[in-house]
N, C-alpha and C positions, 0 to 999 in steps of 0.2 A: 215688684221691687221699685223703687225711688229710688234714684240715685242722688248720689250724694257730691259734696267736693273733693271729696278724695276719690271717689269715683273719678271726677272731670282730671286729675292730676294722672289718676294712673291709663287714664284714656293720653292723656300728651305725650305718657315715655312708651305709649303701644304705637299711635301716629307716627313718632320721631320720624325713623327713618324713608315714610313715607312722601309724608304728607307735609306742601310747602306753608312755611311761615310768611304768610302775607302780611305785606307792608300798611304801617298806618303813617297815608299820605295826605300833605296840606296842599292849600294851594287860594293863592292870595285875590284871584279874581271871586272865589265860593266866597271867603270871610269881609271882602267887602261888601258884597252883594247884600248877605246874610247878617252880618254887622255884629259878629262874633267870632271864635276861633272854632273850625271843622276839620275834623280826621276823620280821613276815610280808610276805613280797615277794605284793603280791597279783594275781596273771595273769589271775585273775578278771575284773578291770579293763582286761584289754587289747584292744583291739577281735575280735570276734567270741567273746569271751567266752572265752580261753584263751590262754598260749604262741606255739599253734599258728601266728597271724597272720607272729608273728616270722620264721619258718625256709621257710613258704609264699613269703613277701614277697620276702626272700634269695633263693634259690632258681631263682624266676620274673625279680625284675628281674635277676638275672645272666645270662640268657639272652640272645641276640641276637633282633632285631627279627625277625627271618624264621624262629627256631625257634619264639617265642613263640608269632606267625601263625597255625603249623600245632596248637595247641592244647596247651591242658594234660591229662594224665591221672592219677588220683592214687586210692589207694586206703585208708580210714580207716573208724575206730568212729565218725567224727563232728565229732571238733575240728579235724583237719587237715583233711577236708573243706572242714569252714567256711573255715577260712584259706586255703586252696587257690581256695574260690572266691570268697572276698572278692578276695584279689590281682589272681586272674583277672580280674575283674571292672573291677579300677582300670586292668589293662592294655590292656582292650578285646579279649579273648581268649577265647575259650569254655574248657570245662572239666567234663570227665567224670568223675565219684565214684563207686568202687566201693566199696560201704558193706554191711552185716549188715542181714539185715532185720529182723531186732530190733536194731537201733541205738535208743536211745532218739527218742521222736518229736520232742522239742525237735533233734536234730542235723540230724534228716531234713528236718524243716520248714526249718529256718537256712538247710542247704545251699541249697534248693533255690528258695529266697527271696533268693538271693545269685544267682541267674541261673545253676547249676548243673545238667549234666543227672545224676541219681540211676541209677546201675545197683545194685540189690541182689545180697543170694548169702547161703545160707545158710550159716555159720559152722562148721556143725558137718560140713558133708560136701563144701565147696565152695574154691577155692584162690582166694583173691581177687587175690592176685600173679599167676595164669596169666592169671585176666581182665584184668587189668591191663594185660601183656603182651599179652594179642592185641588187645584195642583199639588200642596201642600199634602194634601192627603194623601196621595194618587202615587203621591214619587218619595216622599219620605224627608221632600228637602227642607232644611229651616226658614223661616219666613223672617227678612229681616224688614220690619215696620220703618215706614220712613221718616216716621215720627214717636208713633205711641211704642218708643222700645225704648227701654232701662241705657241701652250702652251706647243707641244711636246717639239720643240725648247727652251722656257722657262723651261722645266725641266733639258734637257741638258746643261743647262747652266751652273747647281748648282755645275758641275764638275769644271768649271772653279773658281765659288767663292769657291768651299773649297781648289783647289791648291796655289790660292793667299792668304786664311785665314792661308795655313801652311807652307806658306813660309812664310809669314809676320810673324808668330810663332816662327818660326827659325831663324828670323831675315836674310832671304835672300830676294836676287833677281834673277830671272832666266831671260836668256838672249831668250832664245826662250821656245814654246809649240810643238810640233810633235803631231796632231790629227790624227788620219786615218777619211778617207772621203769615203761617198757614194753619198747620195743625198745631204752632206752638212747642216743637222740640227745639227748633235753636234758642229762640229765648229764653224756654226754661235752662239750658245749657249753661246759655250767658249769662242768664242770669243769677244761676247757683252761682260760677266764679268771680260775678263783681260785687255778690253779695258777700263772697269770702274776702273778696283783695281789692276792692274799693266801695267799701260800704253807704260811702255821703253820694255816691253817684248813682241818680236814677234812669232804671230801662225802663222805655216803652215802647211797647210795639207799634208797629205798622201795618193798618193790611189795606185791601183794595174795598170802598164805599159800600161797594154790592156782595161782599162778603166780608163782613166788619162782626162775624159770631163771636172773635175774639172779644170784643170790645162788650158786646152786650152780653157775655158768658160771665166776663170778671164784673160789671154791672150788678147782673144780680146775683153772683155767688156761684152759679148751676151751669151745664155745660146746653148750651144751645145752637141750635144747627142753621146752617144758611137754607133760605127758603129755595134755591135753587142752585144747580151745578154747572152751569154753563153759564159763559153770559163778562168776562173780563179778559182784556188784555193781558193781566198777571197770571198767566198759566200757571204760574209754580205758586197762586198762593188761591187756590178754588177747593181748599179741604173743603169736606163735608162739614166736619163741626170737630171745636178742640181734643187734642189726645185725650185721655184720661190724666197719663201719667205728667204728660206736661202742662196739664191744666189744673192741677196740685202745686206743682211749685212756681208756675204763674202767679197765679194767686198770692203766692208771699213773693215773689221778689217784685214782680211788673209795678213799675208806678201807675198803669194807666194805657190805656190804647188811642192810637189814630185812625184815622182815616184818609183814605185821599181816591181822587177819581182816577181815571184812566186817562183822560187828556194831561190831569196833574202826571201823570208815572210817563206819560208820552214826554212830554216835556222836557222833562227831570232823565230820562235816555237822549234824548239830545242835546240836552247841557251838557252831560256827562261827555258826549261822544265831541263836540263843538271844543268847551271849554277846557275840560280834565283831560280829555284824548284818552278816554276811558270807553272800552265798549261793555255797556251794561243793559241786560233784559227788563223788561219794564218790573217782573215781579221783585226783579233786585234793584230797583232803584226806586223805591216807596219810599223808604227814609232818607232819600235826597228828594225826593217828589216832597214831602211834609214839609221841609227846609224852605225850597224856594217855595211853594205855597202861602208860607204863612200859617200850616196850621199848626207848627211849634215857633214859637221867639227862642230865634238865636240870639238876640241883640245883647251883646257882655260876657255869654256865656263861652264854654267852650264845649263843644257837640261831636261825640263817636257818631259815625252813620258805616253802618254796615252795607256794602253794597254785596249783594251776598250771590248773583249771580251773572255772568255773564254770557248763556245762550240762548244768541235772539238770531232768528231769523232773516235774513238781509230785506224782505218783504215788512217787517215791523221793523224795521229801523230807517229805512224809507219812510215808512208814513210816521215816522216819530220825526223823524227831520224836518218832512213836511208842515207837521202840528206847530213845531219848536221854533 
């Protein structure tokens, strides 16, 4: 299944009562700098501290009461974790995390403080999708994808109609959206809804240099995999290679992908944390890493930047201060 915009619409009145409406905030030291006007949609702010809550929440409560029951399973760097097990949690549901064991310790602790049971796996030599699956098998629970699923994507979406509902508030229009990208559910998300409610406005993704699949997938049409799994600061953005399903409707909405290095997303966490007094993870702060980089022109324009997570380790925010 694809979803659709009215998909992303009946994903907003299922979130409603959950899930916080995060703010899209300016701020006059970024648009000097940058030599444009920038809103940051901040996710940072949304309960469990990312996106993630949104597409987890979706997801879970579209289930029936007796799939619920039999558990949730879900495999993450961390954020969808948390949201996977927050939801869980609201449903009275348990909920099994196959997570890296180097996930940062802020993810592992959330999870697992969210009444989450933790399976680790090492990254570089281990399938976290096969574990997945055999839990899956083994226990009868539903597997909610942290990307390549119909409804998670439908929840991601709701980011994109509340940025259109507040710009159309403000009586603007933004010329582009800055998503950061992994496996490409929240973009295709955003991007069904601004392709519905603000059409002349172009998304493009962000992801990190040394996994830039997204970028060379829409390149040449086909889905292509990053030559390795380790190896980036942006934990939350080391998929393997794009969803399926969200690598369909990339394809029609995405204007185009970036890229940016690690010292750029180091940086771009310590502007954030200096200037904004925003605390933002490096994989959520790509498309403010692209900004001050230089590798989009803001200059005239007015620019969405999705900063789409906020849990970083006090050890990487350190050395992003450092860097910065």
């Amino acid at each position: 299944m694809t979803p659709t915009i009215d998909d992303v619409r009946a994903a907003a009145e299922r979130i409603r009562p959950e899930a916080v409406r995060t703010p899209l905030l300016t701020n006059p030291a970024l648009d000097a700098l940058v030599g444009g006007r920038v809103l940051l949609k901040c996710e940072t702010l949304q309960r469990t501290g990312s996106f993630k809550f949104r597409g987890a929440y979706n997801a879970i409560a579209a289930l029936s009461e007796a799939e619920r029951a039999r558990g949730i399973v879900a495999c993450s760097s961390g954020n969808h974790a948390q949201g996977v097990a927050a939801a869980a949690a609201l449903f009275g549901v348990p909920a099994t995390i196959v997570m890296p064991d180097e996930a940062p310790q802020a993810k592992l602790d959330g999870t697992r403080r969210l009444g989450a049971t933790v399976v680790t796996y090492r990254r570089a030599d281990q399938d976290r999708d096969a574990m997945a699956n055999a839990i899956v098998a083994e226990t009868g629970a539903r597997l909610v994808h942290p990307y390549n699923d119909p409804m998670v994507i439908a929840g991601q979406g709701t980011i994109g109609l509340e940025i259109a509902e507040a710009l159309a508030e403000r009586g603007e229009q933004a010329d582009a959206v800055l998503v950061p990208c992994g496996g490409g559910g929240m973009s295709a998300g955003i991007g069904l809804a601004i392709r519905a409610l603000a059409p002349a406005t172009a998304v493009h993704l962000v992801e990190p240099e040394d996994f830039d699949d997204y970028g060379r997938s829409l390149a040449v049409g086909t889905v292509l995999a990053n030559p390795r799994s380790v190896g980036s600061v942006c934990d939350a953005l080391m998929a393997a290679q794009p969803g399926a399903i969200g690598f369909a409707i990339n394809r029609q909405t995405a204007a185009g992908a970036l890229s940016v290095s690690d010292d750029d997303a180091l940086r771009a966490v310590a502007f954030a944390f200096r200037t904004l007094k925003l605390v933002v993870e490096p994989g959520g702060a790509v498309g403010l890493a692209a900004l001050l980089a230089g590798r989009f022109d803001a200059r005239g324009r007015t620019v969405v930047v999705v900063l789409s997570g906020g849990n970083i380790d006090p050890a990487v925010l350190t050395k992003a201060l450092a860097t910065g």
